[in-house]
KELUM-835949 format. One record per atom (N, C-alpha, C): x, y, z; chain. Coordinates in steps of 0.05 Angstrom, whole numbers, plus 32768, in hexadecimal, padded with zeros to 4 digits. Each point is the difference from the previous one (the first is absolute). Layout:
BEGIN
+------+------+------+--------+
:   xx :   yy :   zz : chaine :
+------+------+------+--------+
:    X :    Y :    Z :      A :
...
+------+------+------+--------+
***
This chain:
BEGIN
+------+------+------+--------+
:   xx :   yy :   zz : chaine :
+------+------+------+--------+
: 815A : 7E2B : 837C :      A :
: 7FF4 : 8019 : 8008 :      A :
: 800A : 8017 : 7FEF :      A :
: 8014 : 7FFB : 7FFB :      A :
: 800D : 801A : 7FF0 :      A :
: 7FFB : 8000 : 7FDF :      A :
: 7FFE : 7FEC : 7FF0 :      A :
: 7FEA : 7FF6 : 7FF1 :      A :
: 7FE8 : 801B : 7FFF :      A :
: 7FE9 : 7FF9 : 8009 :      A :
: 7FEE : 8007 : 8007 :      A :
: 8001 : 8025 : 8002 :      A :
: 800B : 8006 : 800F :      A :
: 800C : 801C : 8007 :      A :
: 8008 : 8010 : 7FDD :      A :
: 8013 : 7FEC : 7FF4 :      A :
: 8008 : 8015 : 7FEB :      A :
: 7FE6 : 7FFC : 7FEA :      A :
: 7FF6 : 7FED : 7FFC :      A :
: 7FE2 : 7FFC : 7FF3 :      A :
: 7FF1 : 8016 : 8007 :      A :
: 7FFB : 8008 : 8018 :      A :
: 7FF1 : 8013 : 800D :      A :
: 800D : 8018 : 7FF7 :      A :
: 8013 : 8006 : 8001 :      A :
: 800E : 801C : 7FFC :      A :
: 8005 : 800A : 7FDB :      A :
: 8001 : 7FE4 : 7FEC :      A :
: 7FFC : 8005 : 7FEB :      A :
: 7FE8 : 8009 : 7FEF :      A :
: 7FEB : 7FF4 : 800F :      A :
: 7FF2 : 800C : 7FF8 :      A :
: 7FEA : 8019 : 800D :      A :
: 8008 : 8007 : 8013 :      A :
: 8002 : 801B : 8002 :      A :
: 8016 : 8016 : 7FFD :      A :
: 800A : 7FFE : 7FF0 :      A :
: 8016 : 8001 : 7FF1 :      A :
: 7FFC : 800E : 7FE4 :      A :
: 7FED : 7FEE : 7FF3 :      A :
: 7FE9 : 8004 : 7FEC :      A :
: 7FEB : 800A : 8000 :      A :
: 7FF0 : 800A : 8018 :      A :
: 7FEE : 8003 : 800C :      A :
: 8008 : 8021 : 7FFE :      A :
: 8012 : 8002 : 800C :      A :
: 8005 : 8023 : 7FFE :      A :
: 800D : 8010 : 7FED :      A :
: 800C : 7FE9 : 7FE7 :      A :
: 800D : 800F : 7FE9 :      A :
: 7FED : 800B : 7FF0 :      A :
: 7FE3 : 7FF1 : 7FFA :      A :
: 7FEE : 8003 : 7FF4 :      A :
: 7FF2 : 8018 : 8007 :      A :
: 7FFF : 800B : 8012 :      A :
: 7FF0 : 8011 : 800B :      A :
: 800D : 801E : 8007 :      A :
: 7FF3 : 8011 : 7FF0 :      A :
: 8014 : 8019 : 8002 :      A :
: 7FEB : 8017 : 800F :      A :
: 800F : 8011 : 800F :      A :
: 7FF7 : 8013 : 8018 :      A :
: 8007 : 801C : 7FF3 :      A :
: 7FEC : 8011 : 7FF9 :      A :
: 7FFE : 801A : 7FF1 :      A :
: 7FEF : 8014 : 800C :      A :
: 8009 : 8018 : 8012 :      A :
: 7FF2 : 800F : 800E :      A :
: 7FF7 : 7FF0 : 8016 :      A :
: 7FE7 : 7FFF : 8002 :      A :
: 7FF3 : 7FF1 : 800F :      A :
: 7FED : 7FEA : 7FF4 :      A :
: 8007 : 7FFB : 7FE1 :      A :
: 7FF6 : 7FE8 : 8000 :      A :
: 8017 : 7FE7 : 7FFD :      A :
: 7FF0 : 7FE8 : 7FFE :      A :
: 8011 : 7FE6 : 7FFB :      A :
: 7FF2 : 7FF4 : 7FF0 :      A :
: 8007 : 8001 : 7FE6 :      A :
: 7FFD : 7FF9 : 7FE1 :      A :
: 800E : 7FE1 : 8001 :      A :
: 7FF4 : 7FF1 : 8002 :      A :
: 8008 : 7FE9 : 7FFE :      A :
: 7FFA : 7FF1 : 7FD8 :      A :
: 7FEE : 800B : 7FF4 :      A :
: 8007 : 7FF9 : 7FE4 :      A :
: 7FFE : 801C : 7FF1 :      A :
: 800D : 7FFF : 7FE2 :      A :
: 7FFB : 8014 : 7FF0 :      A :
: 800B : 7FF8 : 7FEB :      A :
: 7FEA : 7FFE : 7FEB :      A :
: 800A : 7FF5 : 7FE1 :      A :
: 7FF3 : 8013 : 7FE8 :      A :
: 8005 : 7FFA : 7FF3 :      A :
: 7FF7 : 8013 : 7FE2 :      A :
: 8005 : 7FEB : 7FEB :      A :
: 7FEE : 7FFA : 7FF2 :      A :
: 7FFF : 7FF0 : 7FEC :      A :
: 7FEF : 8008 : 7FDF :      A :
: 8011 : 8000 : 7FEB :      A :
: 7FE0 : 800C : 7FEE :      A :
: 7FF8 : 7FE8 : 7FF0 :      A :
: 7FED : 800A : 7FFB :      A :
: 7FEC : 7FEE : 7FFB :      A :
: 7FEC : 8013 : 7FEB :      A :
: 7FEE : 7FF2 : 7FEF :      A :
: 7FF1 : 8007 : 7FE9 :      A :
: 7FF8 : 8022 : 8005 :      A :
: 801F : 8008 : 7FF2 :      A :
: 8000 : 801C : 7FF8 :      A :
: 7FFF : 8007 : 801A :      A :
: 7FFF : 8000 : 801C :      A :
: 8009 : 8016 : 8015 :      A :
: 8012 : 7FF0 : 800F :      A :
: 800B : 8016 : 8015 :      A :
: 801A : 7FF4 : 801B :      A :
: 7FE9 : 8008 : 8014 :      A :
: 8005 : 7FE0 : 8017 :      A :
: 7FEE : 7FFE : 8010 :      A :
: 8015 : 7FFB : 8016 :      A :
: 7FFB : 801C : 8015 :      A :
: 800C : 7FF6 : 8016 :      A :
: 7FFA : 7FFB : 801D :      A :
: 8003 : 7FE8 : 7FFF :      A :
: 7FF0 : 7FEE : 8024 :      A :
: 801A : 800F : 8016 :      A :
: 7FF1 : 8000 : 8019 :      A :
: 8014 : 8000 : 8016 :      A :
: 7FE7 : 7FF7 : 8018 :      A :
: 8011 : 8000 : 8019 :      A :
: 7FF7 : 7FF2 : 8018 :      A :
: 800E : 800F : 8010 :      A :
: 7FE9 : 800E : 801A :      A :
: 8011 : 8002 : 8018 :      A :
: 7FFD : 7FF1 : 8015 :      A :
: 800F : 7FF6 : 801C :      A :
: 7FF3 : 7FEF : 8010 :      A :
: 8001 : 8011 : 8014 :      A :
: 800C : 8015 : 8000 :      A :
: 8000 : 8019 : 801D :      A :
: 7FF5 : 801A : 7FEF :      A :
: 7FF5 : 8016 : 8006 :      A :
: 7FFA : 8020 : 7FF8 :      A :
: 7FFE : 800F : 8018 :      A :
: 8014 : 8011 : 8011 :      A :
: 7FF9 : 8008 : 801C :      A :
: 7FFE : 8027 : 7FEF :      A :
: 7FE6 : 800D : 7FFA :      A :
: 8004 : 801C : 8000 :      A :
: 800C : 7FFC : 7FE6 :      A :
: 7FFB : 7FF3 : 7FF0 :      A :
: 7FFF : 8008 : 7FE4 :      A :
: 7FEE : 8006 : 7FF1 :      A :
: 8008 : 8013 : 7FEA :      A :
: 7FE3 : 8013 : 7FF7 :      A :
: 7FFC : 7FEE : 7FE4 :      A :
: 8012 : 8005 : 7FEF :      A :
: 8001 : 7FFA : 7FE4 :      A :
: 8011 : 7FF2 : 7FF2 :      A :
: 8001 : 7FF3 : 7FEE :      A :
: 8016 : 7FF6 : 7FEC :      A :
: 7FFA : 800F : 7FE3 :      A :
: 8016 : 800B : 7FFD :      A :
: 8000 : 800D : 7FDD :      A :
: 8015 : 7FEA : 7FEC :      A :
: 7FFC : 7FFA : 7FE4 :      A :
: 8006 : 7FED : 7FF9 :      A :
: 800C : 8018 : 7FE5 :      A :
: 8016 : 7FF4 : 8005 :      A :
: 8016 : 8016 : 7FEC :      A :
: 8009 : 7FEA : 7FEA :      A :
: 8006 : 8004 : 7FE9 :      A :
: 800B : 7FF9 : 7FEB :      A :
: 801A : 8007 : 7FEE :      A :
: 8012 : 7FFE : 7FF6 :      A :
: 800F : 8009 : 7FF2 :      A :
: 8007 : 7FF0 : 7FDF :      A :
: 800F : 800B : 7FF2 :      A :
: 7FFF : 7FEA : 7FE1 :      A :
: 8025 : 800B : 800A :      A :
: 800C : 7FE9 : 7FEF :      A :
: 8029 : 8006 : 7FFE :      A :
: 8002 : 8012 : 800D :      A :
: 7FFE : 801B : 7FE5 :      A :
: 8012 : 8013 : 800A :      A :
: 7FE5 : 8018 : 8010 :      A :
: 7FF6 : 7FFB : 8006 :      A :
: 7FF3 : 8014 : 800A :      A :
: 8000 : 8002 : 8026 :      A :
: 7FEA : 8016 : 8009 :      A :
: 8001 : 8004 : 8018 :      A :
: 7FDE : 7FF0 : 8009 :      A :
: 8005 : 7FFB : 801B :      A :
: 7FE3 : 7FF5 : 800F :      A :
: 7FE4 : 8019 : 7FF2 :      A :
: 7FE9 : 7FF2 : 8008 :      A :
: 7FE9 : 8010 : 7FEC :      A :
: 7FF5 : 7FEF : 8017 :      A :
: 7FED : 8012 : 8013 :      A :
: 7FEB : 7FF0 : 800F :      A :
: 7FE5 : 7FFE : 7FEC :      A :
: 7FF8 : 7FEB : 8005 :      A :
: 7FE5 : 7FF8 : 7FF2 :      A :
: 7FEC : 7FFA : 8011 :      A :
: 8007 : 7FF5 : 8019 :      A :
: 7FD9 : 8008 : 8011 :      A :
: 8008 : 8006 : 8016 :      A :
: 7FF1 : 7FFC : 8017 :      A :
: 7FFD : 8002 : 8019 :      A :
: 7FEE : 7FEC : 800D :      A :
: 8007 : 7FED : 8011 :      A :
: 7FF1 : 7FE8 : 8008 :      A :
: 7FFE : 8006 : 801E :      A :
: 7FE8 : 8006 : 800D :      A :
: 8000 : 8002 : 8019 :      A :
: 8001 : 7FE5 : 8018 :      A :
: 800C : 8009 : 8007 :      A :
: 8004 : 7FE4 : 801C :      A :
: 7FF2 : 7FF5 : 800A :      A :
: 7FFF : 7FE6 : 8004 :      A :
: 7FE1 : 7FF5 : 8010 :      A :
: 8007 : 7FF3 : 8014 :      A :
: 801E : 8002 : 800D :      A :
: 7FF8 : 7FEF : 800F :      A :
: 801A : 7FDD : 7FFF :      A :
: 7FFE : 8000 : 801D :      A :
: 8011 : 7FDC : 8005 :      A :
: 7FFD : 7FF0 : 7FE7 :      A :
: 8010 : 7FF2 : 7FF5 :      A :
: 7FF1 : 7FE7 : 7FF9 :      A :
: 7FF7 : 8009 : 7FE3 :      A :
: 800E : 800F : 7FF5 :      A :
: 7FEF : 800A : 7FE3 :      A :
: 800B : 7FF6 : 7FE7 :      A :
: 7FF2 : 8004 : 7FEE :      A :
: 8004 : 7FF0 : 7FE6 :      A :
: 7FF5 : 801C : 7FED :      A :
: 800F : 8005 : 7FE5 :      A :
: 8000 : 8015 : 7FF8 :      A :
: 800B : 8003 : 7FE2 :      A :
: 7FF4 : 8008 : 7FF1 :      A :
: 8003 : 7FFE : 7FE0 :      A :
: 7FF6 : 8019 : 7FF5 :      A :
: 8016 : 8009 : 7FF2 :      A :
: 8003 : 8015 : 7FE9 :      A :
: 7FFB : 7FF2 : 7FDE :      A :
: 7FFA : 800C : 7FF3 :      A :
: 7FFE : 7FF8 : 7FE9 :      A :
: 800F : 801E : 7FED :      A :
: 8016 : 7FF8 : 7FF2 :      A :
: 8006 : 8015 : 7FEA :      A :
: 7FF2 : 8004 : 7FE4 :      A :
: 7FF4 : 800B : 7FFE :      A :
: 7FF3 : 7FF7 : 7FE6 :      A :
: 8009 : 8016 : 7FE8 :      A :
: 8016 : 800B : 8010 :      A :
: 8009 : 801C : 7FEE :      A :
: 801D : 7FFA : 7FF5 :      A :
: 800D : 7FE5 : 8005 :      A :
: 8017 : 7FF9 : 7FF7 :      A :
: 7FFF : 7FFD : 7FE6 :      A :
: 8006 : 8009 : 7FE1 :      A :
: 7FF2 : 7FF4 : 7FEA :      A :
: 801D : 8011 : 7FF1 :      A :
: 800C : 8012 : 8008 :      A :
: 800B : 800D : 7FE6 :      A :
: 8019 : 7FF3 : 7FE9 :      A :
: 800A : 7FE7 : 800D :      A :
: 8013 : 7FF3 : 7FF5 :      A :
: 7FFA : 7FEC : 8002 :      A :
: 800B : 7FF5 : 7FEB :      A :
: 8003 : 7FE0 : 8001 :      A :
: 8014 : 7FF3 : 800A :      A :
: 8000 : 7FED : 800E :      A :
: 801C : 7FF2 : 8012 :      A :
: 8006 : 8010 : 8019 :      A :
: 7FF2 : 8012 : 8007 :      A :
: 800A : 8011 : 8018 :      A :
: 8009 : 7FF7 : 8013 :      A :
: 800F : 8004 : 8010 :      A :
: 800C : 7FF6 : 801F :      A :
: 7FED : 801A : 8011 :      A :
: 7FF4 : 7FFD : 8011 :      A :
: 7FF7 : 8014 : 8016 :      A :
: 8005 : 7FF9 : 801D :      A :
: 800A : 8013 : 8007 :      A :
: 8006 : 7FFC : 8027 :      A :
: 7FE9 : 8008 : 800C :      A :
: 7FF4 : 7FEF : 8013 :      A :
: 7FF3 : 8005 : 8015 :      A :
: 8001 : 8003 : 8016 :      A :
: 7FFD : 8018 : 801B :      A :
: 7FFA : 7FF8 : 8019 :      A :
: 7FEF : 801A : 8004 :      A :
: 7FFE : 7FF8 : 8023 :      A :
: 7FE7 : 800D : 800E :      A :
: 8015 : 8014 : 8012 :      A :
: 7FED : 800E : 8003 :      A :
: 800B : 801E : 800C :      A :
: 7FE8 : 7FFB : 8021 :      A :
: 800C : 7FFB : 800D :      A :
: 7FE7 : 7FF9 : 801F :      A :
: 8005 : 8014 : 8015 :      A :
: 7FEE : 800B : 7FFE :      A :
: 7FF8 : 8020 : 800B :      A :
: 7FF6 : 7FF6 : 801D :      A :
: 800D : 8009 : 8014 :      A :
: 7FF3 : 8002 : 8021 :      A :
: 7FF0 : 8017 : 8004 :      A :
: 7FF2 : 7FFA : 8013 :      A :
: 7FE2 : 8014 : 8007 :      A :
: 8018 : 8020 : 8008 :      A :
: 800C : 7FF9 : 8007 :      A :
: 8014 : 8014 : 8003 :      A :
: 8014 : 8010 : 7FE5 :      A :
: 7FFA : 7FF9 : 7FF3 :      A :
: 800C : 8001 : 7FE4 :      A :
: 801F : 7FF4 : 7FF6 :      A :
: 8009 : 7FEF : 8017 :      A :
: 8016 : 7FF8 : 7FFE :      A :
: 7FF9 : 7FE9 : 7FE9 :      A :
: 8018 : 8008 : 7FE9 :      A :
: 8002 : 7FE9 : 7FE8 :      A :
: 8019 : 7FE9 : 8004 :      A :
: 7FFB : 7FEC : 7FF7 :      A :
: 8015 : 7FE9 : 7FFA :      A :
: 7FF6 : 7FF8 : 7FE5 :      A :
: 8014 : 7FEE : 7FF0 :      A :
: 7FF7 : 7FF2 : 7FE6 :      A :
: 8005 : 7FE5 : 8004 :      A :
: 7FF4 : 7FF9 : 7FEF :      A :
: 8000 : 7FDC : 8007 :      A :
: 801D : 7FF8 : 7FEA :      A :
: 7FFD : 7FED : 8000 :      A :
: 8017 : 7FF6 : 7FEF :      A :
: 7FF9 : 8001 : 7FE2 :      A :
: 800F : 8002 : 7FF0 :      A :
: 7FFC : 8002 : 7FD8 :      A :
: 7FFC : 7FE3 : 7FF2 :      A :
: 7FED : 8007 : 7FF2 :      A :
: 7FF5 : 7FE3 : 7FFA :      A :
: 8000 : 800B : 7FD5 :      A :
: 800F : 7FEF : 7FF0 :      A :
: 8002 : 8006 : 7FE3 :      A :
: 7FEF : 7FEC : 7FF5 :      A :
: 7FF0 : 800F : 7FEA :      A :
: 7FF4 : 7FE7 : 7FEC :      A :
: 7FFD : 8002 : 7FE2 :      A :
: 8000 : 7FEA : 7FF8 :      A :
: 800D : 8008 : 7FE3 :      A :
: 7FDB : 7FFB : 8000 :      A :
: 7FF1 : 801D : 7FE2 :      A :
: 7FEF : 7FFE : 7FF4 :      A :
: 7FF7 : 7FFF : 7FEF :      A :
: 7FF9 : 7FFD : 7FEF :      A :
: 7FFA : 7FFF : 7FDD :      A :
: 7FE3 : 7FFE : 7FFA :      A :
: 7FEF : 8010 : 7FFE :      A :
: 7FE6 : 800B : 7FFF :      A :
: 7FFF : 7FFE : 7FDB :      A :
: 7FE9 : 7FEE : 7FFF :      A :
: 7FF0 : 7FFE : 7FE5 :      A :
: 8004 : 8015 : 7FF3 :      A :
: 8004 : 8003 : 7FDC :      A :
: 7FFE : 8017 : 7FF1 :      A :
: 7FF2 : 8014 : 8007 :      A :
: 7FDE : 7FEC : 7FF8 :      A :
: 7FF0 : 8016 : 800A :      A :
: 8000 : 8018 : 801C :      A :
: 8001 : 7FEA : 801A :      A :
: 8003 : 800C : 8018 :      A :
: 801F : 801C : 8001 :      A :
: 8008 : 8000 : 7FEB :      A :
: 8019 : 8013 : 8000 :      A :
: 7FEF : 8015 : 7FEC :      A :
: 7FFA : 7FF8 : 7FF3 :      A :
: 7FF1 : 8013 : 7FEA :      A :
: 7FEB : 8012 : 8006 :      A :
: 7FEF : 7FF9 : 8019 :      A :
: 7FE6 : 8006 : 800C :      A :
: 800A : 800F : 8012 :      A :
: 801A : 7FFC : 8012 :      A :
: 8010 : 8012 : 800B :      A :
: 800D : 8018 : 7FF9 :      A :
: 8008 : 8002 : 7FE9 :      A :
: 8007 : 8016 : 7FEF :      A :
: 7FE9 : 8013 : 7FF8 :      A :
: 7FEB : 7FF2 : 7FF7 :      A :
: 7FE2 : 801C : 8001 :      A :
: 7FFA : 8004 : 801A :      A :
: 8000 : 7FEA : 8016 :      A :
: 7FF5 : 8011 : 8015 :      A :
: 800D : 801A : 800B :      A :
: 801D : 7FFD : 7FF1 :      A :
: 8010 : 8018 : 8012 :      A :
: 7FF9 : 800D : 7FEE :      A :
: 7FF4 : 8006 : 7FEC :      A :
: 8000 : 8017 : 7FE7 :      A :
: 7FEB : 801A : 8010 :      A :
: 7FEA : 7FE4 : 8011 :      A :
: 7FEB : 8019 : 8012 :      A :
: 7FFE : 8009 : 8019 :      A :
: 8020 : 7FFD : 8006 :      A :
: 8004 : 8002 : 8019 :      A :
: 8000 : 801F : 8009 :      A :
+------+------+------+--------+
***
């Protein structure tokens, strides 16, 4: 019997390390990965009680957070993807990611920091440099 019991309790155990509680949501995944020339970042909520928004902030080493969108809430059960497509100015870059999760009330929490190493094609760095010329 006792067997059984700690089986039971290990893996819920695991069950709740995975799953992190921010404001009023419960973010159970959040990754950032890049991929052909941009950083793509997935997340998952399985609870949202009176949440308005998620803002998806960025930073490079030495610098400070830079919000880059605003993703409105939809809701229990959600699945949710940002795409960066403005990461390009270095090669080899490390960039930090998380979400800034805004309550209908304006109360903020941040999710946890998520780093990814990126290295964006010549070109895609080069195309980045004129676009800021017409900014």
């Amino acid at each position: 019997m006792k067997k059984s019991y700690l089986k039971i309790s290990a893996v819920f155990l695991l069950v709740f390390i995975s799953v992190n509680i921010f404001a009023n949501a419960i973010l159970s995944d959040f990754q950032v990965i890049s991929e052909n020339g941009n950083v793509i970042l997935n997340w998952q909520t399985s609870q949202e009680i009176n949440l308005k928004h998620f803002i998806v902030e960025r930073k490079s080493t030495n610098g400070p957070f830079m919000e880059l969108g605003n993703i409105p809430a939809t809701g229990d059960n959600s699945v949710y993807s940002f795409i960066d497509e403005n990461a390009y100015k270095s090669h080899d870059a490390i960039y930090t990611y998380r979400l800034k999760i805004v309550d209908n009330d304006n109360t903020v929490s941040y999710s946890n920091e998520v780093s990814v190493s990126h290295s964006p094609s010549t070109v895609k760095r080069t195309w980045g440099s004129i676009k800021a010329l017409f900014r």
